[in-house]
C-alpha positions in Angstrom: -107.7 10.1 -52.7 -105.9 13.2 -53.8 -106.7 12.1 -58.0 -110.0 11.2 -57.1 -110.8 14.2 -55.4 -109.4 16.5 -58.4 -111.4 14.4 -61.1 -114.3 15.1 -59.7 -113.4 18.8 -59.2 -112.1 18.7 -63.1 -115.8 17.0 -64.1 -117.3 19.7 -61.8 -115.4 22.6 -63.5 -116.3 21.0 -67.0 -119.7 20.7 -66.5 -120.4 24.5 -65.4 -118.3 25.6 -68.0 -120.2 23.6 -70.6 -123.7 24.4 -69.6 -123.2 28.2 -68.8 -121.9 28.2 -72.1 -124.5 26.4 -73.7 -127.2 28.3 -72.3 -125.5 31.9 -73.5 -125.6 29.9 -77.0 -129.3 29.0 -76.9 -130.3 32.4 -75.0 -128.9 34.2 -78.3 -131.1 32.0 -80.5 -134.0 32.2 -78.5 -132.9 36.4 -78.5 -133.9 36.4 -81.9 -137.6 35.8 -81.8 -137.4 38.4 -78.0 -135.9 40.9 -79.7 -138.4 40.9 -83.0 -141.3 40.6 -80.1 -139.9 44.0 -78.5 -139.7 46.1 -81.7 -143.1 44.5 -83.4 -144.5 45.8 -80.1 -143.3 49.3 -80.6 -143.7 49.3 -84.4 -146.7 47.2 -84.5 -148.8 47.2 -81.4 -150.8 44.4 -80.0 -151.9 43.4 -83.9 -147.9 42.9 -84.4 -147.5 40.8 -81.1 -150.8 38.8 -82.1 -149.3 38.0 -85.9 -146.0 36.9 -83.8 -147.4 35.0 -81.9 -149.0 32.8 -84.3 -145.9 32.6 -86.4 -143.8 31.7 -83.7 -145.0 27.4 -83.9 -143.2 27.5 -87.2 -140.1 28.9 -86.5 -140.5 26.1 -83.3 -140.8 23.5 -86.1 -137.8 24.1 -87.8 -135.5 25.1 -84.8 -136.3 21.2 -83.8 -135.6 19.4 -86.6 -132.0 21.8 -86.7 -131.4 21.1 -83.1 -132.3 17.2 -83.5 -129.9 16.8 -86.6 -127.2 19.0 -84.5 -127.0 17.9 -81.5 -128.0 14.2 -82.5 -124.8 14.3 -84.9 -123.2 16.0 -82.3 -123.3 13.7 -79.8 -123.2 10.5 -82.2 -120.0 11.8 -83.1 -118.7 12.3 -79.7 -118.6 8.9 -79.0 -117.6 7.5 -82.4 -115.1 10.3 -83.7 -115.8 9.3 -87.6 -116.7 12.6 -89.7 -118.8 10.3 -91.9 -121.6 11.0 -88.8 -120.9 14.9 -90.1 -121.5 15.1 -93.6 -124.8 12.8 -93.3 -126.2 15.8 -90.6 -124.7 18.3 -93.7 -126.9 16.2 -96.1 -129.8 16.2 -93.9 -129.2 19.3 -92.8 -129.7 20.6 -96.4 -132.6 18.4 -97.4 -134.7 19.8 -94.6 -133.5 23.5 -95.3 -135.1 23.4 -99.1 -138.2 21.5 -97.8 -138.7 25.3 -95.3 -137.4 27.5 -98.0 -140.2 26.0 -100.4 -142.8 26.2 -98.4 -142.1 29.6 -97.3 -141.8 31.2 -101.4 -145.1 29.2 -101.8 -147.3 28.4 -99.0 -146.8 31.3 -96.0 -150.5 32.1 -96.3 -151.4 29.1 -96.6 -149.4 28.2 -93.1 -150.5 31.3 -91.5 -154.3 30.5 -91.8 -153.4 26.4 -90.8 -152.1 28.4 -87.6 -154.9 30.0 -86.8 -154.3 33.8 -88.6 -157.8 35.5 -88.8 -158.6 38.3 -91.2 -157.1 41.1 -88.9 -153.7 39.5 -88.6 -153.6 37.5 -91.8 -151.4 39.7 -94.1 -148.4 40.5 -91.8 -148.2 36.8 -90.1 -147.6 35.6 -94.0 -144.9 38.5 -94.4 -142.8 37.4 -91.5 -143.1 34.2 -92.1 -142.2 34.0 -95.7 -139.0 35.3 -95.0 -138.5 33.5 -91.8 -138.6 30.1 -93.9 -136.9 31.4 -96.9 -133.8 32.4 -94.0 -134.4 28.3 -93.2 -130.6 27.0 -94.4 -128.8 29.7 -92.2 -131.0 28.5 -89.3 -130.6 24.8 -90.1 -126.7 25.2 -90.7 -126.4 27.3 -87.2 -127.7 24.5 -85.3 -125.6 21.7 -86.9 -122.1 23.5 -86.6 -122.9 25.1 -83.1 -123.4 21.7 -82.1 -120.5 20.2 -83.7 -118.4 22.9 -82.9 -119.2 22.9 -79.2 -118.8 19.2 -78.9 -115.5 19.9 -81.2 -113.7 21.3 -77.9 -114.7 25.2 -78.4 -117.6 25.9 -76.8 -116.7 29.8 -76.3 -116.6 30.3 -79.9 -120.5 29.1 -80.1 -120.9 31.5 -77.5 -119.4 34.8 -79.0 -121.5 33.9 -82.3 -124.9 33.3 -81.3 -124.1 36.3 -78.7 -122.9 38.7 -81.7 -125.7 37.3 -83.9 -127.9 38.6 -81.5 -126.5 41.5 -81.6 -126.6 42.0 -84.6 -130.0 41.3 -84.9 -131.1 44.1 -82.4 -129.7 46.7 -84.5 -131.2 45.6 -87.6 -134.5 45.5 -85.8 -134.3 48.6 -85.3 -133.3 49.9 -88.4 -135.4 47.8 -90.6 -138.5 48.1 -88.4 -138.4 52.1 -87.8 -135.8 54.4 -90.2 -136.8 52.1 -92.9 -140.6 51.3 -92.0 -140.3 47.7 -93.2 -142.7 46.3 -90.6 -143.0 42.7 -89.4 -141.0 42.4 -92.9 -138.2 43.8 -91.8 -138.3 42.2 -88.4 -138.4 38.8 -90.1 -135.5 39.7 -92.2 -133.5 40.9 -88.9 -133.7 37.5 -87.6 -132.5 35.6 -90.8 -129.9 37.6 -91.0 -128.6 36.9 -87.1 -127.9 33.0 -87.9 -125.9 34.1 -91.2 -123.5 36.5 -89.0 -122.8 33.4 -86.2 -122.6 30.9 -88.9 -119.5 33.1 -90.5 -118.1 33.7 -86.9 -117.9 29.5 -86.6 -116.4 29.3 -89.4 -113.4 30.3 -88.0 -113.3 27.3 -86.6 -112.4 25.6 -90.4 -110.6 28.5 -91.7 -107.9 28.2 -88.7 -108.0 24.4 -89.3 -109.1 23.5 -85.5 -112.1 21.3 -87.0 -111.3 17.6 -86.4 -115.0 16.6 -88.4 -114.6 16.9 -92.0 -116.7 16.3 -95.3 -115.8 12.9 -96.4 -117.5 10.8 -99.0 -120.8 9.0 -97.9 -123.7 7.1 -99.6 -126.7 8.8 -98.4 -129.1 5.9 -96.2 -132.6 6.1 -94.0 -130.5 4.5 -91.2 -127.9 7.0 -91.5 -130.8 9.5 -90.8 -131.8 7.5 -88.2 -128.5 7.2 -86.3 -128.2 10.5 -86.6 -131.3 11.6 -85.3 -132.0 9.2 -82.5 -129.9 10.9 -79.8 -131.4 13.9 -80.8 -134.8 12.9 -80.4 -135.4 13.8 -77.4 -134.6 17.6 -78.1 -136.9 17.6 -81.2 -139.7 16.8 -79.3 -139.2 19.1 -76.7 -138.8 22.0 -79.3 -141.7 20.3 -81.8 -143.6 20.6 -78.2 -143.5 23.8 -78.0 -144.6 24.5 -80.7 -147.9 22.7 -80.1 -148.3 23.7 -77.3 -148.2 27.8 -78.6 -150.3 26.1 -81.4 -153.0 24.5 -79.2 -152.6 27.6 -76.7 -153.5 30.4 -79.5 -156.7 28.2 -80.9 -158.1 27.9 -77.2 -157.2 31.6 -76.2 -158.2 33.3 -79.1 -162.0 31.3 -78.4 -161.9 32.6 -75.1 -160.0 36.1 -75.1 -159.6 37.2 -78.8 -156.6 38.4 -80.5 -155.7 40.3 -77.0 -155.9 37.1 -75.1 -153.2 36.3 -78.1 -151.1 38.9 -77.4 -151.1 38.4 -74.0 -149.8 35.2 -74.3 -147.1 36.0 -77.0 -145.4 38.0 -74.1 -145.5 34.4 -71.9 -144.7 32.2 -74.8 -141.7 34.6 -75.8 -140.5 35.0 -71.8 -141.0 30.8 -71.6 -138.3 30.6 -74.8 -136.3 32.5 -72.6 -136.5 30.4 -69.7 -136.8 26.8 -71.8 -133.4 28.3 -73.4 -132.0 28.0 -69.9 -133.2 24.4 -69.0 -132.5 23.2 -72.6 -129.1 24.7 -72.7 -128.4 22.8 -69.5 -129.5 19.7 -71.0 -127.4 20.0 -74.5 -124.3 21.4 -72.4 -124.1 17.6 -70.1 -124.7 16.1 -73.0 -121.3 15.6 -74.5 -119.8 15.2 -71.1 -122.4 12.6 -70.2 -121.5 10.5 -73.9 -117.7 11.2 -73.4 -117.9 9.8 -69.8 -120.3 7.0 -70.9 -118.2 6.1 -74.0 -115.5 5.8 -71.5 -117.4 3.3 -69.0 -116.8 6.0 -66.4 -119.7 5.6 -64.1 -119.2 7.6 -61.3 -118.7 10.7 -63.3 -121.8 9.8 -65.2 -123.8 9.8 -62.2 -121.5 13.3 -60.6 -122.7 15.1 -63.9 -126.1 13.6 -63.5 -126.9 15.0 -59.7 -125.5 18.0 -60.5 -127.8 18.5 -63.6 -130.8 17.8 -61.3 -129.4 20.3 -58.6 -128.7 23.2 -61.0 -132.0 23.0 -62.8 -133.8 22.8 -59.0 -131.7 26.0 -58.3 -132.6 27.8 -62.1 -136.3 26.8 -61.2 -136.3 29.0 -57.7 -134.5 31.6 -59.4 -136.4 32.2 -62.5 -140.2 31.8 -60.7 -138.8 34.3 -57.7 -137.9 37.3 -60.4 -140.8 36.7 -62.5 -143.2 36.8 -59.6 -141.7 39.9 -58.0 -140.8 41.5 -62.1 -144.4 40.6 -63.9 -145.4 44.4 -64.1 -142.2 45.7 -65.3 -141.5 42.5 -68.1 -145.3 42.7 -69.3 -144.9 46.7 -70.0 -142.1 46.2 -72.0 -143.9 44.5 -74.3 -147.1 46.2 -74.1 -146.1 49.6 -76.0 -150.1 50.7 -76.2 -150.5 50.0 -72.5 -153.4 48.3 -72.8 -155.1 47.2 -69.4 -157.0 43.9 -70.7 -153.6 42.5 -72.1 -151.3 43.5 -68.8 -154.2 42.0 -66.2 -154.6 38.5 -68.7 -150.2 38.7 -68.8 -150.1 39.4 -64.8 -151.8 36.4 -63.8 -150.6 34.2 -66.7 -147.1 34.7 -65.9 -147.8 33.4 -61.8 -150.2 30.3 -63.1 -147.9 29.1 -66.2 -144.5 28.8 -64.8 -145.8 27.4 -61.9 -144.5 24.3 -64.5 -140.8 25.6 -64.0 -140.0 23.3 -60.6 -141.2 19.9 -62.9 -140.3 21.0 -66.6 -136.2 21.6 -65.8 -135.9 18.4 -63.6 -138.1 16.8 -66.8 -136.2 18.1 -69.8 -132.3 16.8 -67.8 -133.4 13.8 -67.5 -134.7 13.3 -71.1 -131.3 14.8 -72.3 -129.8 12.2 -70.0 -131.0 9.1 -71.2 -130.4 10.7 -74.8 -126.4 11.2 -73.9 -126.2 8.0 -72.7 -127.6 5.8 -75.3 -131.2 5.0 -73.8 -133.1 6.8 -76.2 -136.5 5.3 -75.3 -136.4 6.5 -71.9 -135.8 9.9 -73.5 -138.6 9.6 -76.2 -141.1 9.1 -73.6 -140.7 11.6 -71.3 -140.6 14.1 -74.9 -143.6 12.6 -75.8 -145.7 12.1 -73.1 -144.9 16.3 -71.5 -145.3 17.4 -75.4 -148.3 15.6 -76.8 -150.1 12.8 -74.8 -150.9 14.5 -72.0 -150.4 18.6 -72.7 -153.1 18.3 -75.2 -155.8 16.3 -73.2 -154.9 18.8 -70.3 -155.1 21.9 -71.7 -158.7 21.7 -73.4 -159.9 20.0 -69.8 -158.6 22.6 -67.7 -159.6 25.5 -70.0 -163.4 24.2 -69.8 -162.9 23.9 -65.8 -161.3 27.2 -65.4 -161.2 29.1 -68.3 -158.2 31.3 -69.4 -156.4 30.2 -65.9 -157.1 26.3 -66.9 -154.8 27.4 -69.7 -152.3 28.5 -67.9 -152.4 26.2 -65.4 -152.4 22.9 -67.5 -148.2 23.0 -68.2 -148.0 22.8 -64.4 -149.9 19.3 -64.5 -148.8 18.3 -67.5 -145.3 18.7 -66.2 -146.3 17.6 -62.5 -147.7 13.9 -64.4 -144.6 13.9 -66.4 -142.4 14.2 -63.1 -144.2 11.4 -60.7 -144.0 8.9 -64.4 -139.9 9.8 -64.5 -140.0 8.6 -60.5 -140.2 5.2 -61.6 -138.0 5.3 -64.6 -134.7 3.5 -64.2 -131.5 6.1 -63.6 -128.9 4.5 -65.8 -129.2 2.1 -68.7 -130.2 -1.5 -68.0 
């Protein structure tokens, strides 16, 4: 009684030190985008916040396919142990990086107008996110080794980089945005620069020779890719959801509100990267307990880390909706450095309509990260795709022409709600 009793306090104890320290991880990367949202707001007004927002779907784009490779390798190798699974993420890893960094020294306006830049906003969405993309290898890297170091038995080094990288980042904000004038420019190259100082912070991990993945020799394969990618796939669709849905959001709200309406909702979008950084950081932190514990055939523990993954993300739901409903004033105004009265009213009830989605969306995204961790990808692939394409889309254009700019808000909270009563009758485990 007494061992079983202190396993389950050991997979308890694991599991909170895991997820609190993946969340700090992901709260730092989300940081970076927060942090350039504050100072364009200051340096740039609601024009700045309006270019961000539109940029924001790319920087979405390539944090999924980083975080898919990452954590997919990741957890691939938790259960295997053979570095092999490593250097085919590295390939990938670096594959995908050129593909960003070429499209962001040649088609940044090009991407800005596919997002849906107009003439006012045109010019400073391309600046930021030409250098975004061109920073797309310290980005990519970050996510592969915070992954692989995290899963690698040091968890709390992740945590003091992506926590000094942004850091880091808040300071060069400031300096490149105001003493040096540099503009949505300089906030851009602010946030390249935060990945670069975490990714030389992991390395510590390598130079002290802690690392137990190494480079080996591979022959580069599609089904390496694959492998690789698979237990990931349920992240990239999250993230590659997001950025859809700020996609689809900006056309619909720019139609009905302007480039305010825009702004408006690049203060939710950037609180809502925030609060997915919680849900998703709970998600990737049970993950390599979940695969250890699965690879092991130890069911009760799978199940113990399951329920409390469902109980934590109930309690982060109650939590997170009670501030932001009592804190919507003060959060909008700290955004909205012109103090305009259109944008804070559209923000106000935004804010109280769109995370209505937060009591569905956390139990949603653990139990897609569950079935990833333990091998049923499909299970995980359909709740990803149905909450970030099938039914978002379809959702959002219906309940905009019902309701307007509140149908907009509103349509995450159904989407979410569907995606909730479908996972009911999904099985819990394998089969």
């Amino acid at each position: 009684m007494s061992d079983t009793k202190n396993t389950a306090l050991n997979i308890k104890q694991e599991f909170f030190k895991y997820v609190s320290l993946s969340i700090l991880g992901l709260i730092g990367i989300s940081c970076y985008i927060l942090i350039d949202t504050y100072f364009i707001s200051k340096g740039e007004g609601n024009l700045g916040l309006t270019a961000l927002n539109v940029a924001i779907p790319a920087f979405y784009v390539m944090n999924a396919i980083g975080l898919m490779i990452g954590i997919g390798g990741a957890t691939k190798y938790s259960i295997t142990k053979k570095s092999e699974i490593f250097t085919h993420a590295l390939i990938i890893s670096v594959i995908f990086s050129i593909i960003f960094f070429m499209a962001g020294v040649f088609f940044a306006r090009n991407i800005s107008v596919l997002l849906g830049a107009d003439d006012n906003v045109i010019d400073i969405t391309a600046s930021y996110l030409r250098v975004l993309l061109c920073f797309s290898p310290a980005f990519m890297l970050n996510n592969l080794f915070m992954a692989f170091i995290r899963n690698d038995n040091k968890p709390h080094l992740v945590t003091v980089a992506m926590s000094l990288g942004s850091l880091f980042n808040i300071i060069f904000d400031y300096i490149f945005i105001f003493p040096l004038g540099l503009g949505m420019f300089g906030a851009a190259l602010a946030t390249g620069f935060s990945p670069a100082i975490s990714l030389l912070i992991m390395s510590l991990h390598k130079i002290k020779k802690q690392n137990s993945f190494h480079i080996v020799s591979v022959k580069p394969s599609l089904s390496a890719f694959w492998q690789i990618s698979a237990p990931g796939m349920s992240t990239f669709i999250t993230e590659l959801a997001n950025s859809v849905v700020v996609f689809v959001f900006n056309i619909i709200i720019l139609k009905i509100s302007g480039n305010i309406g825009v702004a408006a909702y690049g203060v939710i979008a950037n609180i809502a990267m925030i609060v997915m950084a919680l849900f998703t950081g709970l998600s990737q932190g049970m993950q390599p307990l979940l695969s250890r514990e699965y690879g092991l055939g130890h069911k009760e523990n799978v199940k113990k880390l399951y329920r409390l993954g469902i109980t934590f993300s109930l309690f982060l739901s109650i939590a997170v909706y009670i501030f932001l409903f009592i804190s919507a004033y003060p959060v909008i105004s700290i955004f909205n450095s012109e103090g305009n009265e259109t944008l804070t009213n559209i923000a106000y009830t935004g804010i109280h309509l769109y995370f209505l989605s937060l009591f569905f969306t956390g139990l949603n995204i653990v139990k897609s990260g569950y079935y990833s961790a333990v091998n049923s990808v499909k299970y995980g692939f359909i709740i990803s795709i149905l909450r970030g394409f099938v039914i978002i889309i379809p959702a959002v254009f219906i309940m905009s022409k019902l309701l307007g700019i509140n149908g907009v808000w509103i349509s995450l909270a159904v989407t979410d709600g569907i995606v909730f009563l479908i996972c009911c009758f999904l099985p819990n485990k394998k089969q």
